[in-house]
N, C-alpha and C positions, 0 to 999 in steps of 0.2 A: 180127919186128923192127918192121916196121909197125905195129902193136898197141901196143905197147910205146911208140913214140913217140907215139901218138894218145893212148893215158892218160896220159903225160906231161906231155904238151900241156894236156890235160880239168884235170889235177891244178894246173898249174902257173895257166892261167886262173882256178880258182875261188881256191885264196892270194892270186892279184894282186885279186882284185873284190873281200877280205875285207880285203885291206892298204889298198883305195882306200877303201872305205866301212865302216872299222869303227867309227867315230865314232858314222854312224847308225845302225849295228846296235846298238851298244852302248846308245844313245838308246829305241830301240825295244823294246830286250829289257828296261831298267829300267820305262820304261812302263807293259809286261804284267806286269810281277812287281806297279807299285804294283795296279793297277789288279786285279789279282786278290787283294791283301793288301784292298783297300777290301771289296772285294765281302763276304767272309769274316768281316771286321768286322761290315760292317751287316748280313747275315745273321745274324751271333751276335743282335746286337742287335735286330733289327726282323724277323723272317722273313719269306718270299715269301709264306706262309699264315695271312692275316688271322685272329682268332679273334673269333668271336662269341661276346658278353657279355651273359648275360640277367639282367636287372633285374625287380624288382618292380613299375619303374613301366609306363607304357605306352609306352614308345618302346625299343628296343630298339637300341644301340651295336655300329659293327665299329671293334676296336682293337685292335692289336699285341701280343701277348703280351709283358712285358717278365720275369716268374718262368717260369723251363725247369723247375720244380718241376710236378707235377699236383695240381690240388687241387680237393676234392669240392667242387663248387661248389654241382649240387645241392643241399645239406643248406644250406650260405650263405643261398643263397637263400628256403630253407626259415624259416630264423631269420628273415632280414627281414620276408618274407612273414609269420609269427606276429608278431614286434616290429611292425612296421605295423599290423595287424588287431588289435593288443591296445589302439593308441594310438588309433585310432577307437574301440574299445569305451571307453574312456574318455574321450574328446571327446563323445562320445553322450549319457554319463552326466552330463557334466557342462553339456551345454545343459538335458539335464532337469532337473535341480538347480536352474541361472538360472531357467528357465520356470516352474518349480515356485512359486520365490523371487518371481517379478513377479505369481504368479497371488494366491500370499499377501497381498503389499501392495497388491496391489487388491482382495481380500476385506475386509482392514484399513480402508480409507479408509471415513471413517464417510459418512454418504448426507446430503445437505442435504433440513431440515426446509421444504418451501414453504410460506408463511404463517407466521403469528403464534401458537405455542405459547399464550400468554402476554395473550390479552385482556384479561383480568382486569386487569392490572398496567397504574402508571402513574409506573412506575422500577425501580429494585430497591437493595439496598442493597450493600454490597460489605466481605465477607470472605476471606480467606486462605485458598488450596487447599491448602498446604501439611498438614494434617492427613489428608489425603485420597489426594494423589498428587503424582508428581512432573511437572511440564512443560515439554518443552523447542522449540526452534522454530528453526529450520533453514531460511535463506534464500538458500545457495548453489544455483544454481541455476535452472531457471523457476519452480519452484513455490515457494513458503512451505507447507514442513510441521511443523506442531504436533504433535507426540507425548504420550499421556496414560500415562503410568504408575503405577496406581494400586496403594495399600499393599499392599491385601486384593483377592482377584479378584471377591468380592461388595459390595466395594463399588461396582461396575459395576450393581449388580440396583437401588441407589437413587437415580442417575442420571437425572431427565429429559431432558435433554437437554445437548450440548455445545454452548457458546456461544465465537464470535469476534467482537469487535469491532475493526474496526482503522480509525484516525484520520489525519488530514494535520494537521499542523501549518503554521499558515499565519505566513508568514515576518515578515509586513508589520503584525500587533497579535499572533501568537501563541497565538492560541486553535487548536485541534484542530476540524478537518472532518469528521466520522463518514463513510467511502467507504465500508463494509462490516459489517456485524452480522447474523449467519445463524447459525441452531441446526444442530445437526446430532444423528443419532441414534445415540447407543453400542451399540458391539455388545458385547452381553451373553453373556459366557463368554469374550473375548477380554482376558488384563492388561494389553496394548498398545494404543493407540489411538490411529487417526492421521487426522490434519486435512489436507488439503491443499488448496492455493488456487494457481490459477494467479496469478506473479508479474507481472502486467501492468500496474501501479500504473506512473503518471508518475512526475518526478521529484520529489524531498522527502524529509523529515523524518516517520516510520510511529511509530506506537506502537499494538503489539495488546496487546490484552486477552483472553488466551483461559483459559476456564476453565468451568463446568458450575454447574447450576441443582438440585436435589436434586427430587424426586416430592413432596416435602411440602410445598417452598413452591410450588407451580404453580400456587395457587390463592392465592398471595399479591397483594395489592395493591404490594407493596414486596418480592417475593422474594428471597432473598438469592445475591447473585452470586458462590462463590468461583472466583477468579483468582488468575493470575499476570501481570504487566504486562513487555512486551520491547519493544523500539525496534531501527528500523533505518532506513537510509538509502539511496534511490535515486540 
C-alpha cells in the first residue's frame, strides 16, 4: 500500500510541473523542432564538407558544393586546360606575325642619301610621277610617311634616287621656306616603298614634294624631277 501511494504521489507531482510549465515546454520543444528543420535545410544546401575546386589557373578555391549531381571534373579541367594552351598557342602566333610586320616596315623604310647626289645640277625641272607610280602621304601620327607604289616592279631598277622636299609657307608675304630636301635610296625588288620622316615641324602651313629622279638624268644639269605635291597643316 505504501508503494502504491508513493507512485501516486511521484505520478501525481510530475502532471502538476507539466500543468504549471507547459507553456515553456511547449516554447522549448517548437524551438528544437525549428532549430533542427534549419539545420537540415542548410545542410541540404551548403554541406559540413567543403569541396575543393581545381582550376587551371594558379590559385586554387574552397567552395560549397551547390550540384549533389558528380561530375568528372577531371576531364573539365582537362578541356580548359587544352582551351587555355590553344589560346596562347595563338597569342604566340600572332605577336609573331606583329613582329614579323614591324620587322618588314623597317626593311621598307628607304635609307637617307648623306650628301648631294646631284652636283652636277643647278635645278631640276618638274614632271608628273603619275606615269610611273602611285604616291600617297600619311601624316596621322609622329611620322610623315610617304608611300611609293610603283606600276611595274622594275621600274624600281630606273630609279636613282627618292627625293622629299618639304616647305613652310610663311604667313606674313607667302613665299615657301624649304625646312627639308633629302634623297633617299630605293630598294630594288620591293613594289612598295616607304618614306618616313619624323613629324617634328613647328607650327604652319607644309607643302611636300615627294617624288624620284630617274638614273638618266643624274647627270643632268636641270634633271628632271617627277612628283606628286600634298599640303598639310600643324
Amino acid at each position: 500500500m505504501g508503494n502504491r501511494k508513493r507512485h501516486k504521489n511521484k505520478k501525481y507531482k510530475f502532471v502538476s510541473l507539466i500543468e504549471k510549465n507547459w507553456q515553456k515546454i511547449a516554447i522549448w520543444l517548437s524551438g528544437a523542432l525549428v532549430t533542427l528543420f534549419l539545420t537540415k535545410a542548410c545542410n541540404a544546401i551548403w554541406p559540413d564538407t567543403p569541396v575543393v575546386v581545381k582550376e587551371h589557373t594558379d590559385t586554387v578555391k574552397v567552395v560549397h558544393s551547390m550540384n549533389p549531381l558528380q561530375v568528372d571534373s577531371d576531364s573539365i579541367i582537362r578541356k580548359q586546360i587544352e582551351h587555355q594552351l590553344m589560346n596562347i598557342e595563338l597569342l604566340n602566333k600572332y605577336e609573331e606575325q606583329i613582329a614579323g610586320k614591324r620587322e618588314t616596315a623597317k626593311a621598307n623604310i628607304c635609307k637617307i642619301i648623306v650628301g648631294n647626289p646631284y652636283s652636277n645640277s643647278r635645278g631640276y625641272s618638274i614632271q608628273t610621277a603619275s606615269s610611273y607610280c602611285f604616291i600617297e602621304m600619311n601624316t596621322n601620327g609622329p611620322f610623315i610617311d610617304i608611300a611609293y607604289d610603283f606600276l611595274r616592279e622594275d621600274y624600281i631598277d630606273l630609279v636613282n634616287t627618292l627625293c622629299v622636299k618639304i616647305s613652310l609657307k610663311d604667313n606674313n608675304d607667302g613665299r615657301d621656306f624649304i625646312v627639308s630636301d633629302m634623297n633617299y635610296e630605293p630598294h630594288k625588288g620591293n613594289n612598295g616603298l616607304l618614306v618616313r620622316i619624323v613629324n617634328e615641324f613647328p607650327p604652319g602651313q607644309y607643302t611636300v614634294e615627294a617624288g624620284f629622279i630617274l638614273k638618266e638624268n643624274r647627270m643632268d644639269k636641270y634633271p628632271a624631277f617627277y612628283r606628286q605635291t600634298f599640303t598639310f597643316k600643324k
